[in-house]
Backbone as ProteinMPNN parsed JSONL, in Angstrom:
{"seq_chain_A": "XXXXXXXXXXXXXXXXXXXXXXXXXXXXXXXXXXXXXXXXXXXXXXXXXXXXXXXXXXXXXXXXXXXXXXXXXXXXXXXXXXXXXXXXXXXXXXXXXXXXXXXXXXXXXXXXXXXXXXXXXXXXXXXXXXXXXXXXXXXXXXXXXXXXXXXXXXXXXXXXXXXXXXXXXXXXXXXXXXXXXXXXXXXXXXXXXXXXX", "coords_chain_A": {"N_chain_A": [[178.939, 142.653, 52.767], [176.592, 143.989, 51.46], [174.667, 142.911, 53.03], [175.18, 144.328, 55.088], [174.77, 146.933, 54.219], [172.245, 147.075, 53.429], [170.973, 146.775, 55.937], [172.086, 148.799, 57.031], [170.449, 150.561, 55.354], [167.956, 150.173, 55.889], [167.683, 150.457, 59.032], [168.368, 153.492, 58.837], [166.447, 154.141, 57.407], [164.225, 153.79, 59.808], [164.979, 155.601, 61.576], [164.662, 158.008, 60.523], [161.976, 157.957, 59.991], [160.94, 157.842, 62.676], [162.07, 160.435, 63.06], [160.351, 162.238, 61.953], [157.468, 161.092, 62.242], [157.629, 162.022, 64.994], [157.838, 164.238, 64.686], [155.175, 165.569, 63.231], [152.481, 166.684, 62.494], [150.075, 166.167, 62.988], [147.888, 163.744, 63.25], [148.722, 160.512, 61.814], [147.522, 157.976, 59.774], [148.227, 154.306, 60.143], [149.611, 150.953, 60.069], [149.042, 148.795, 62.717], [151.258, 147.353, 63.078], [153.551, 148.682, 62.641], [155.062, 150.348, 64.915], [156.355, 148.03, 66.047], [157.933, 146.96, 64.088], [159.659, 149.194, 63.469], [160.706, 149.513, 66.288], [162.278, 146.951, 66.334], [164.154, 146.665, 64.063], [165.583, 149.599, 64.73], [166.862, 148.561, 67.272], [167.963, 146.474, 66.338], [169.872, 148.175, 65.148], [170.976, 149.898, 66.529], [172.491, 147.949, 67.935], [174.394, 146.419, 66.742], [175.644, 148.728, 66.186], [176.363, 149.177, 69.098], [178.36, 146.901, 69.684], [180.346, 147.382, 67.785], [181.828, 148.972, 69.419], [183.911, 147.533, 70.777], [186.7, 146.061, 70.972], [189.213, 144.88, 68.455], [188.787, 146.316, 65.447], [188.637, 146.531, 62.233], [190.29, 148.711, 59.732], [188.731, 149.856, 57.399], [188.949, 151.267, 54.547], [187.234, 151.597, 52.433], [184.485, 151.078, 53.341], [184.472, 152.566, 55.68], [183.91, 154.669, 54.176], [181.482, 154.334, 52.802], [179.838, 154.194, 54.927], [180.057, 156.886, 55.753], [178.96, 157.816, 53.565], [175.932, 157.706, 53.803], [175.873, 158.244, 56.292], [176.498, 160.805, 55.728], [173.65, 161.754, 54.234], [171.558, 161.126, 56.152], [172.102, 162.95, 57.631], [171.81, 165.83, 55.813], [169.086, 165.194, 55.613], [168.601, 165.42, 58.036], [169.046, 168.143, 58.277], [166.978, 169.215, 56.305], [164.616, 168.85, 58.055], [164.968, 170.54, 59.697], [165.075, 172.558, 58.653], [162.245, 173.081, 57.855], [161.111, 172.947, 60.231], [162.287, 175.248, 62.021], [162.255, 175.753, 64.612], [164.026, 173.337, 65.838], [166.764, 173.975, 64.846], [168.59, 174.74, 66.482], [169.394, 172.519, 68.548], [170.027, 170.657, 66.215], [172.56, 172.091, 65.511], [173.643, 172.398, 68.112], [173.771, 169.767, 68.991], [175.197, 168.134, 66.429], [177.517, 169.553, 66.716], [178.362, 168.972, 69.586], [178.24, 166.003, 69.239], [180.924, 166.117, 67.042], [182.677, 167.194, 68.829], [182.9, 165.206, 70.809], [183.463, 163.397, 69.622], [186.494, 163.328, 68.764], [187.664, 163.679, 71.198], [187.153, 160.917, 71.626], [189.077, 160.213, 69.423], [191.328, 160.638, 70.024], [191.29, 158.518, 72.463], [191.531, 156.212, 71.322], [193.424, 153.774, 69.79], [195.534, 152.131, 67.256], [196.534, 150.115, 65.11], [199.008, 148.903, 62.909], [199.253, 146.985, 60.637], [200.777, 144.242, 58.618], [198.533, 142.394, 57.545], [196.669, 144.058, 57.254], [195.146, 147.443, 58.161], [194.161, 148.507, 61.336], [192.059, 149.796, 64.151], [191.429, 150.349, 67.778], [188.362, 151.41, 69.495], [187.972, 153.537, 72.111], [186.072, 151.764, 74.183], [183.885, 152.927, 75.736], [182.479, 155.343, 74.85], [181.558, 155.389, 72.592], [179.844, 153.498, 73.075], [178.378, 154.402, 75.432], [177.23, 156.972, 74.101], [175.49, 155.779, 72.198], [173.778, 154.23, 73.916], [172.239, 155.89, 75.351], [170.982, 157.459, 73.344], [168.984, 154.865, 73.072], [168.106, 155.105, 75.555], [166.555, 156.952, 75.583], [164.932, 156.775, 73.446], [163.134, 154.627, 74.438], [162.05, 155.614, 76.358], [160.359, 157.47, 74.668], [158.985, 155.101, 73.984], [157.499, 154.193, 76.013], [156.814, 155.559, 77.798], [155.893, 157.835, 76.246], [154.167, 157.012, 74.383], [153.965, 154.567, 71.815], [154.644, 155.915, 68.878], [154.23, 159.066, 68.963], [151.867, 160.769, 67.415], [151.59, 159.183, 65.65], [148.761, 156.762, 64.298], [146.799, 157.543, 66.014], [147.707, 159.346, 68.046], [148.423, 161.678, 70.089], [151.015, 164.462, 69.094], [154.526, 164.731, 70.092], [155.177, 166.762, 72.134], [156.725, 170.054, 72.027], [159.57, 170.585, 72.974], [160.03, 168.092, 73.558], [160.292, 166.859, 71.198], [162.612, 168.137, 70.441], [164.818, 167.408, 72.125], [164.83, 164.701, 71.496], [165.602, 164.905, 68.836], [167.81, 166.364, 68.845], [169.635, 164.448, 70.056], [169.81, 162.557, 68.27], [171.214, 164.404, 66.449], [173.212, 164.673, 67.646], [174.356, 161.966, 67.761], [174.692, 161.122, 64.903], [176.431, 163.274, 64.473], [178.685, 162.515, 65.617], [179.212, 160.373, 64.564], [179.494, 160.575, 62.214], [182.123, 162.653, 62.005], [183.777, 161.336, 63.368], [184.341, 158.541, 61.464], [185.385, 160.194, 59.735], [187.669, 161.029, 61.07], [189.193, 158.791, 61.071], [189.793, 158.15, 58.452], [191.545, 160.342, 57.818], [193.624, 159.789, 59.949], [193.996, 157.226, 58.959], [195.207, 158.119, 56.207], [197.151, 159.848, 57.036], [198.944, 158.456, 58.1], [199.821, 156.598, 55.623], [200.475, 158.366, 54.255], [203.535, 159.171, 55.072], [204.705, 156.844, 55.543], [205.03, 156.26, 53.039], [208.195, 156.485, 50.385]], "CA_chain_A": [[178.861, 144.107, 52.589], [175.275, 144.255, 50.88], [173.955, 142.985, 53.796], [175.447, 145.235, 56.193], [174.276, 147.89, 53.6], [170.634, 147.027, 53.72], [170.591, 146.893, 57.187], [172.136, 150.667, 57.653], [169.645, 151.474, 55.326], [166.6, 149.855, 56.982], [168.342, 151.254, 60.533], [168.242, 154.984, 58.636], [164.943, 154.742, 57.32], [163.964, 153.46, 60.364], [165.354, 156.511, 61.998], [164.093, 159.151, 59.843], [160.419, 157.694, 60.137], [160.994, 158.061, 64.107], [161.848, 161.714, 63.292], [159.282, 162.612, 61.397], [156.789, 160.944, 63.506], [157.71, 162.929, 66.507], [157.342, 166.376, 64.478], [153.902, 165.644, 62.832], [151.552, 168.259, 63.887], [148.572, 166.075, 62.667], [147.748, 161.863, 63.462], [148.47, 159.848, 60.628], [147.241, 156.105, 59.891], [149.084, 153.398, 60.116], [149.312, 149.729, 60.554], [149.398, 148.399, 64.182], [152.637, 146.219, 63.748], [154.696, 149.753, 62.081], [156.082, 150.424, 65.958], [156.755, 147.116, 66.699], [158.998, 146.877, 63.227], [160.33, 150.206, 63.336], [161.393, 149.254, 67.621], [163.265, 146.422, 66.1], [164.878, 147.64, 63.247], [165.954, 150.433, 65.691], [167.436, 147.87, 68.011], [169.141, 146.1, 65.293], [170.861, 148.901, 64.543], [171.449, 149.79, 68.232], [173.305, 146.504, 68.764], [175.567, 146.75, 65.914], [176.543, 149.897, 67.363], [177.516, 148.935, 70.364], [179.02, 145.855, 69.001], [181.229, 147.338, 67.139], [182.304, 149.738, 70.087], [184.703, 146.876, 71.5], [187.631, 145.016, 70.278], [189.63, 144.968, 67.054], [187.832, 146.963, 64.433], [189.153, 146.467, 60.821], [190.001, 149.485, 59.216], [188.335, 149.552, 55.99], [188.412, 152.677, 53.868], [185.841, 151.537, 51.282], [183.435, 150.289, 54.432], [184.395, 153.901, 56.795], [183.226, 155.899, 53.115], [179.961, 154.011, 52.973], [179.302, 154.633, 56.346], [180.199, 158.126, 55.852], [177.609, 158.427, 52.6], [174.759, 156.958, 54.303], [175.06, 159.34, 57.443], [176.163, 161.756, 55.298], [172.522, 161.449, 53.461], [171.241, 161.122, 56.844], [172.391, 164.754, 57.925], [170.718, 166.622, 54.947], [167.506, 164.623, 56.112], [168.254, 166.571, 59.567], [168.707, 169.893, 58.088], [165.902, 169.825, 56.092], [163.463, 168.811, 58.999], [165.224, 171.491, 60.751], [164.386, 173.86, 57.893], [160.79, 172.811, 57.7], [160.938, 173.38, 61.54], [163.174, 176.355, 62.804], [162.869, 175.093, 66.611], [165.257, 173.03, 65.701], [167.829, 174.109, 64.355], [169.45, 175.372, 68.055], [169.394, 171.04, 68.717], [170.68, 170.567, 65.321], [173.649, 172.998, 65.396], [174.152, 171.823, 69.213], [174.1, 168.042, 68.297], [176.034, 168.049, 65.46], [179.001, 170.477, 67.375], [178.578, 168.205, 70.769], [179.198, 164.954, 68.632], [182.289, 166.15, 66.618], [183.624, 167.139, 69.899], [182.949, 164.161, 71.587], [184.606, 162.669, 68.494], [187.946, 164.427, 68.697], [187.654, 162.787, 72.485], [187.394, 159.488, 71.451], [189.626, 159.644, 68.466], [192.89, 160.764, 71.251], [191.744, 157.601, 73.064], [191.866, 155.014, 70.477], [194.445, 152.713, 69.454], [195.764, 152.017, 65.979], [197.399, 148.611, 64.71], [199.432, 149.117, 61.802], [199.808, 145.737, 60.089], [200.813, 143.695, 57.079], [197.623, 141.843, 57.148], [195.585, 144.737, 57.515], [195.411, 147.693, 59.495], [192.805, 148.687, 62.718], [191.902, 150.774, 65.401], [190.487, 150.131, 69.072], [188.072, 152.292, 70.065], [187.404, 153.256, 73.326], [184.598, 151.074, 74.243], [182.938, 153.087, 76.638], [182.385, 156.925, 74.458], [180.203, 155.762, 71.824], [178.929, 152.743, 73.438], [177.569, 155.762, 75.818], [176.25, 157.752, 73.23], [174.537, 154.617, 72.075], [173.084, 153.798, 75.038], [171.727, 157.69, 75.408], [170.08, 157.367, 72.249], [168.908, 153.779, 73.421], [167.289, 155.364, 76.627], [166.042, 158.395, 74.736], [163.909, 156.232, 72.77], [162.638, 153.742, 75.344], [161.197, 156.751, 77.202], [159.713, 157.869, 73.782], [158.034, 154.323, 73.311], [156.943, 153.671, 76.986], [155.935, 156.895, 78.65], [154.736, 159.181, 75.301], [152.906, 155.927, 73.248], [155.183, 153.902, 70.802], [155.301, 156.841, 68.24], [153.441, 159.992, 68.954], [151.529, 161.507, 66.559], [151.064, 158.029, 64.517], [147.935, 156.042, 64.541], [145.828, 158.651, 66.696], [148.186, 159.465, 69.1], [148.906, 163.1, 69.812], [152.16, 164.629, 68.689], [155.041, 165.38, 71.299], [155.619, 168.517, 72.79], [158.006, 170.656, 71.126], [160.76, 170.412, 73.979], [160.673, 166.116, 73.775], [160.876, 166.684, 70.065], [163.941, 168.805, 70.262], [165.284, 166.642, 72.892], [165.265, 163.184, 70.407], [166.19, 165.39, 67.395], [169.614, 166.827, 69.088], [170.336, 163.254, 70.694], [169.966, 161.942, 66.984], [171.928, 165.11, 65.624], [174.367, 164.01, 68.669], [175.318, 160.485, 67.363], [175.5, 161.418, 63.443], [177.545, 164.298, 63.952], [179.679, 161.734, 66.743], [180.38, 159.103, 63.915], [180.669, 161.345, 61.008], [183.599, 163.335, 62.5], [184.9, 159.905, 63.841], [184.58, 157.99, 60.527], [186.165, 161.099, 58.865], [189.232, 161.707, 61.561], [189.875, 157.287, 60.746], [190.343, 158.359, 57.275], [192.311, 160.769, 58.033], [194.952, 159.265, 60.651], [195.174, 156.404, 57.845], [195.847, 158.267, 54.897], [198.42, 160.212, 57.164], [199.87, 156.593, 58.482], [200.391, 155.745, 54.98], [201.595, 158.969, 53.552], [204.799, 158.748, 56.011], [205.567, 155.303, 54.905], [205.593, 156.084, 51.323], [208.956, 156.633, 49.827]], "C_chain_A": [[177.45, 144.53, 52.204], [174.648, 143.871, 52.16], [173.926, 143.661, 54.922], [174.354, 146.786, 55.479], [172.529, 148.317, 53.978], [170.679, 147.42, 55.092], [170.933, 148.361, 57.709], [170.664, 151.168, 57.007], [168.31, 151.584, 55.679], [166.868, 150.868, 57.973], [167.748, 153.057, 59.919], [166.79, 155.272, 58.055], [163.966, 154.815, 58.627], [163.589, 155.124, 61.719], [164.539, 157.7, 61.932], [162.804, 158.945, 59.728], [160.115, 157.859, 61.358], [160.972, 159.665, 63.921], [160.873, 162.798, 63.242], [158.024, 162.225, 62.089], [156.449, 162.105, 64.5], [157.256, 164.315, 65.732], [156.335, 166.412, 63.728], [153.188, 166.136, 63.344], [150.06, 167.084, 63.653], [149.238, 163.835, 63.014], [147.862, 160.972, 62.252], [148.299, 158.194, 60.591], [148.172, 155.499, 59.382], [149.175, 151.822, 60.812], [149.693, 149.634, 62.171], [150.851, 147.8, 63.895], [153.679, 147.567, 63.429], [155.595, 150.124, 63.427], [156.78, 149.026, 65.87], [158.188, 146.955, 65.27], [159.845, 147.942, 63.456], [161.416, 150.356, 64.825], [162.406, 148.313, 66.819], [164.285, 146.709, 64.897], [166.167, 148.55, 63.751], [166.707, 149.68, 66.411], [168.198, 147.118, 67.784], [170.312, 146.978, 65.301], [171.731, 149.285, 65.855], [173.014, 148.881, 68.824], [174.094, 146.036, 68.51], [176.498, 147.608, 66.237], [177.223, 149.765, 68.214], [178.396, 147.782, 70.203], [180.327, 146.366, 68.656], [182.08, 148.634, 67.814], [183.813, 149.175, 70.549], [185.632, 145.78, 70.788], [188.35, 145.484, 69.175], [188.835, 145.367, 65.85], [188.402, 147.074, 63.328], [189.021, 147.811, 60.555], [189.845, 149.952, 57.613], [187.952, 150.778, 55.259], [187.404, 153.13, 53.33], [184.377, 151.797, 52.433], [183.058, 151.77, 55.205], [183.428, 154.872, 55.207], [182.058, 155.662, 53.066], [179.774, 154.502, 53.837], [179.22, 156.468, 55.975], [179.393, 158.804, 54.815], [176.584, 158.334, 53.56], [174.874, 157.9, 56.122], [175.132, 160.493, 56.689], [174.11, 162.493, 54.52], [171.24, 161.681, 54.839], [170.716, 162.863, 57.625], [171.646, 165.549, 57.182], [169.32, 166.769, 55.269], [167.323, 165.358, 57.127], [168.144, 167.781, 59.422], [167.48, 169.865, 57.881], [164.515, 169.842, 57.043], [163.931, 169.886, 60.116], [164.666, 172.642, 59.983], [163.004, 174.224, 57.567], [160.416, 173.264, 59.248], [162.054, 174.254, 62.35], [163.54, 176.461, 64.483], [164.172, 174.34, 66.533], [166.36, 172.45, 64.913], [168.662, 174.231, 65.356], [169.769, 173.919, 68.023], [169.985, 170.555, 67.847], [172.207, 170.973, 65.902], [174.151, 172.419, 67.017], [174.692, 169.889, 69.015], [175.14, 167.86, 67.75], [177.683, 168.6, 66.018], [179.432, 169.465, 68.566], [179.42, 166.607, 69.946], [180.287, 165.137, 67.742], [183.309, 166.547, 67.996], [183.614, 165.972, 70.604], [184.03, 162.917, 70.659], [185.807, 162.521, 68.647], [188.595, 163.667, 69.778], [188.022, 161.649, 72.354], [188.452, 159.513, 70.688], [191.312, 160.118, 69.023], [192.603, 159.591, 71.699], [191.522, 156.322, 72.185], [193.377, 154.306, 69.926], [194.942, 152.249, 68.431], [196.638, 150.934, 66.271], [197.533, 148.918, 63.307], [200.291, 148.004, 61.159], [199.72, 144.883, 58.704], [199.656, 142.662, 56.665], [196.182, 142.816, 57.353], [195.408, 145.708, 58.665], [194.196, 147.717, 60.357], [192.805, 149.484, 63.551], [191.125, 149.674, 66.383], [189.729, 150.919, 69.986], [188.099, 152.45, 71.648], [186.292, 152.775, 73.635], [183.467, 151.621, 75.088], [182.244, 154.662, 76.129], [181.271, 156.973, 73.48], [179.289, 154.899, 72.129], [177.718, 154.119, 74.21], [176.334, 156.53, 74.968], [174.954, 156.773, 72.801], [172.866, 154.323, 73.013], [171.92, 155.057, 75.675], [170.816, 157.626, 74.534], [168.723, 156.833, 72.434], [167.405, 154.215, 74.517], [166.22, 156.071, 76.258], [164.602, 157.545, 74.302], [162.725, 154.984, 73.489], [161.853, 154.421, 76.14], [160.186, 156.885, 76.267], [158.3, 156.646, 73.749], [156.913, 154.184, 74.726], [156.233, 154.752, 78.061], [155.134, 157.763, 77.395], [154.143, 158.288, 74.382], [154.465, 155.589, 72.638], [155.542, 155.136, 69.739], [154.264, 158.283, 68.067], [153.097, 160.517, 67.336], [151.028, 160.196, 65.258], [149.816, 157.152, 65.12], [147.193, 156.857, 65.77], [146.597, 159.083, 67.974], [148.334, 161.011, 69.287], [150.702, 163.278, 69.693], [153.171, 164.847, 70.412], [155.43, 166.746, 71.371], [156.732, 168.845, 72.35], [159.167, 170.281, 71.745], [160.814, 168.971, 73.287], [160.948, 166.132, 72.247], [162.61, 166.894, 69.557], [164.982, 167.725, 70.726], [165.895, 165.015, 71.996], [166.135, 163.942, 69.14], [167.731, 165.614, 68.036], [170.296, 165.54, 69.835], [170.675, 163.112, 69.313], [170.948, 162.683, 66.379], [173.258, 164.464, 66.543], [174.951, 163.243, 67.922], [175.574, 160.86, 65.643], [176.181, 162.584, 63.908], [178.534, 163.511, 64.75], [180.246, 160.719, 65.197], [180.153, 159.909, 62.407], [182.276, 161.655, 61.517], [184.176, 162.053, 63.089], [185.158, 159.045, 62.965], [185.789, 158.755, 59.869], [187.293, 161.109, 59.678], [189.802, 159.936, 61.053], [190.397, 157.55, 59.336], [191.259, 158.734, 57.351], [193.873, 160.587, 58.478], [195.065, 158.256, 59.573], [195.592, 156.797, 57.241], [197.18, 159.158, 55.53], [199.711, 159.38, 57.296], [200.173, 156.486, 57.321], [200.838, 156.893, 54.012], [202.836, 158.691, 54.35], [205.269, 157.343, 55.613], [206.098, 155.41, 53.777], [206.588, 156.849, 50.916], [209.409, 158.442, 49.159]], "O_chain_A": [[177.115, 145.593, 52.727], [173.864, 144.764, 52.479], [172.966, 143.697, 55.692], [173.502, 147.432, 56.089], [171.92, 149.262, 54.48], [170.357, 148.585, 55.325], [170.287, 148.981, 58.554], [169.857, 151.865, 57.622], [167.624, 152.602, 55.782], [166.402, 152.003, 57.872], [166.876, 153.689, 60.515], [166.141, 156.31, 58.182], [163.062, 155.649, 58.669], [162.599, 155.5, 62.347], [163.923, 158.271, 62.832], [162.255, 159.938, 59.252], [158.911, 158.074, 61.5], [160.067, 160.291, 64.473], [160.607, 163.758, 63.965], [157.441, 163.185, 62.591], [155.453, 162.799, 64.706], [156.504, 165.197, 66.145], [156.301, 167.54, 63.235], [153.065, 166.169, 64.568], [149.035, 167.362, 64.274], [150.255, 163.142, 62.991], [146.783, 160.754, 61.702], [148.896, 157.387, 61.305], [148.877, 155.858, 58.439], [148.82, 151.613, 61.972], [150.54, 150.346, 62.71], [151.601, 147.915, 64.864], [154.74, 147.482, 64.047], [156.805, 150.233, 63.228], [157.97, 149.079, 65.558], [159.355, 146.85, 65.648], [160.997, 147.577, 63.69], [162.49, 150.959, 64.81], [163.479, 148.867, 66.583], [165.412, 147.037, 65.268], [167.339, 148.404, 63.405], [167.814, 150.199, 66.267], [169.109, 146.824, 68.557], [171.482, 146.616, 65.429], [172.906, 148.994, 66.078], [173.966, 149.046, 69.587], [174.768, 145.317, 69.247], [177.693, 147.466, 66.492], [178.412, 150.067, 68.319], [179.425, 147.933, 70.862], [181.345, 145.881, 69.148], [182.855, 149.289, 67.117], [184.763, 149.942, 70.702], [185.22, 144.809, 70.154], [188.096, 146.651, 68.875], [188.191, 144.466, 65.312], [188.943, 148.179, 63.364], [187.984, 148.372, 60.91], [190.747, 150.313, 56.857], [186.824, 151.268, 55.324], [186.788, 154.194, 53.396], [183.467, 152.602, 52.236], [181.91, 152.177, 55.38], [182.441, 155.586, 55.381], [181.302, 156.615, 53.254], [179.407, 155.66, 53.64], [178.151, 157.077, 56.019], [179.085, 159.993, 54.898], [176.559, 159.356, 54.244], [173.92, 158.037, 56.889], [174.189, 161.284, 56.731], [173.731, 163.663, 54.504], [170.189, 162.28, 54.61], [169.708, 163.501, 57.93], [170.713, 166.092, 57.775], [168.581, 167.754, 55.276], [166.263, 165.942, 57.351], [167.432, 168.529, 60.092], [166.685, 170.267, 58.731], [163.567, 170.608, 56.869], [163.367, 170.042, 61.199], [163.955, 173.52, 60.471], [162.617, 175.309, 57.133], [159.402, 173.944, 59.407], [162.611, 173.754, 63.328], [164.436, 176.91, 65.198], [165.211, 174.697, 67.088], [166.747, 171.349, 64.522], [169.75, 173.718, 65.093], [170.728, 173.826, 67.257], [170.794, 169.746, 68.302], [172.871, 170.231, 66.627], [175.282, 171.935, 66.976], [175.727, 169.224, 68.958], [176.108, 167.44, 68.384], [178.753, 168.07, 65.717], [180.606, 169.102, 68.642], [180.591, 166.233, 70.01], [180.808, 164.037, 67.56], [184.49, 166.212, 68.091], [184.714, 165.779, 71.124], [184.871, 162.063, 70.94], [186.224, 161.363, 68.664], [189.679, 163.1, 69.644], [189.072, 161.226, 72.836], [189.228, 158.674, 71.146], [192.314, 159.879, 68.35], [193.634, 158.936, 71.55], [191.299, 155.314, 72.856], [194.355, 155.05, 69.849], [194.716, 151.083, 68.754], [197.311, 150.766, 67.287], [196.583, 149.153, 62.561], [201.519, 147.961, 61.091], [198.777, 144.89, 57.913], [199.747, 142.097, 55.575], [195.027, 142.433, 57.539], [195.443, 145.333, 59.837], [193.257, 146.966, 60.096], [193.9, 150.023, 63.712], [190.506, 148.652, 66.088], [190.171, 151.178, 71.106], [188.25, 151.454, 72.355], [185.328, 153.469, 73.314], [182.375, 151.068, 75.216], [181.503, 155.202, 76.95], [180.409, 157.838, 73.326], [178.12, 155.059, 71.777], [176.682, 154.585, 73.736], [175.115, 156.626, 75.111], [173.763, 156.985, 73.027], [171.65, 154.263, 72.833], [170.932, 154.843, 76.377], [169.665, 157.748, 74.955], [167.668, 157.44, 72.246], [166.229, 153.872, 74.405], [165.065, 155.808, 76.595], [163.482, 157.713, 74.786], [161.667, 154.637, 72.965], [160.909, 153.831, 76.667], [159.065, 156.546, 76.647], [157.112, 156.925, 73.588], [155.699, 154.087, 74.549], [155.325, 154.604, 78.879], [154.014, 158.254, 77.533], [153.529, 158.838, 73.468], [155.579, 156.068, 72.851], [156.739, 155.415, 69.689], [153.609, 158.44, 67.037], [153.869, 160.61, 66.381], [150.311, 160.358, 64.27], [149.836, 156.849, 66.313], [147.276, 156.086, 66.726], [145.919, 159.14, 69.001], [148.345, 161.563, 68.187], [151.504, 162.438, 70.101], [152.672, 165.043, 71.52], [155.937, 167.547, 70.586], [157.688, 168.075, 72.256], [159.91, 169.578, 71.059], [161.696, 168.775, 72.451], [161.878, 165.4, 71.909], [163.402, 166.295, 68.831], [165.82, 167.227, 69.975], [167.009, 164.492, 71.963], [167.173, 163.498, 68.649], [168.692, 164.97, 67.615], [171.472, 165.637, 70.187], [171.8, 163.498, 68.998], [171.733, 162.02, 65.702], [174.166, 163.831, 66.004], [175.991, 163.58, 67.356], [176.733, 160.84, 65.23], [176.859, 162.76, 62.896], [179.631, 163.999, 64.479], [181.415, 160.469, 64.904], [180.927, 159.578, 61.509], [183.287, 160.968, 61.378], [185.405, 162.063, 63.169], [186.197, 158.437, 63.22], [186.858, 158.245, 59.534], [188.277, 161.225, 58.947], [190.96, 159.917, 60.637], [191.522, 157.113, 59.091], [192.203, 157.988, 57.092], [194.903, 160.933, 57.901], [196.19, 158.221, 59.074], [196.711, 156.314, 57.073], [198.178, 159.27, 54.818], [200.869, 159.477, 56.89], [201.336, 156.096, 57.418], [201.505, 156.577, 53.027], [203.173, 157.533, 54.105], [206.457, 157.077, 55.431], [207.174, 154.959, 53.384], [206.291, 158.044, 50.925], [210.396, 158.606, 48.442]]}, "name": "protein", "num_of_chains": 1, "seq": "XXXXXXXXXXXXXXXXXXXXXXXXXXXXXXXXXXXXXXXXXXXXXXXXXXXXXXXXXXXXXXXXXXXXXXXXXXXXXXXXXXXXXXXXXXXXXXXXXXXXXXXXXXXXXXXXXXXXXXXXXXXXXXXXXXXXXXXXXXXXXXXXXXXXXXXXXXXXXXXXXXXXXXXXXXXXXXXXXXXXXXXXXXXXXXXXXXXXX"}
């Protein structure tokens, strides 16, 4: 569990240093190897993701609430770079609405196992792998056509549009696995009111 921990929160700093990046109006210094850590990191986290798109997925209340601090914490981080930057907020507010609906989507085609050694879900493997993979692309464009991280180490910043563009993918997937952590809560604690007496 601690080491899963670390690693979200590497993955989210990881994240939020990508965001910030991109919306720096000015070049700031920085070591040469900071892409190359911040790509893997990123790809770590990536790979977990999709990992954990397929198969038997433990459903762990304690484990879904972490998760659900740690984007929650995440989200704030998006407002306020939305509030520091008023472009986007439209990408925000779209993001965030697109991934709880896409949520809602997935969380009709999943699968629940309700058992005495523990219960589970099965996601659909192909809704957030997707999103994943969107993200995935998103950022592979970012490193290989606009420099590894605009605006760091003398690079120029990106253009407002490609900023928006990464920011509402990113608002995309946290608002996709909030609202999908939160509806797992949900269908369990309804699963196990109905049982109880």
């Amino acid at each position: 569990m601690q080491a899963c921990t670390a690693l979200q929160l590497a993955s989210g700093c990881a994240l939020l240093i990508e965001v910030v990046a991109m919306l720096t109006p000015v070049a700031l210094p920085t070591p040469t190897a900071t892409p190359v850590v911040i790509f893997v990191i990123v790809s770590l986290m990536v790979f977990r993701r999709i990992r954990r798109q397929f198969g038997r997925q433990p459903l762990n209340p304690k484990r879904i609430a972490g998760r659900l601090v740690f984007l929650g914490i995440v989200a704030v981080g998006l407002v306020v770079v939305a509030v520091v930057q008023p472009d986007l907020a439209l990408p925000l507010g779209a993001g965030l609405c697109g991934g709880a609906l896409i949520a809602g989507i997935n969380l009709r085609l999943t699968r629940f196992e309700w058992a005495p050694e523990g219960d589970a879900y099965y996601p659909h493997p192909y809704v957030g792998a997707a999103l994943s993979l969107l993200l995935v692309g998103r950022l592979l464009y970012r490193f290989y056509v606009l420099g590894a991280i605009p605006g760091v180490g003398g690079r120029p910043p990106a253009a407002p549009a490609q900023a928006a563009i990464t920011f509402g993918l990113v608002a995309l997937l946290v608002g996709y696995y909030v609202a999908y952590a939160s509806s797992l809560l949900v269908v369990r604690s309804r699963h196990h009111r109905t049982l109880a007496p």
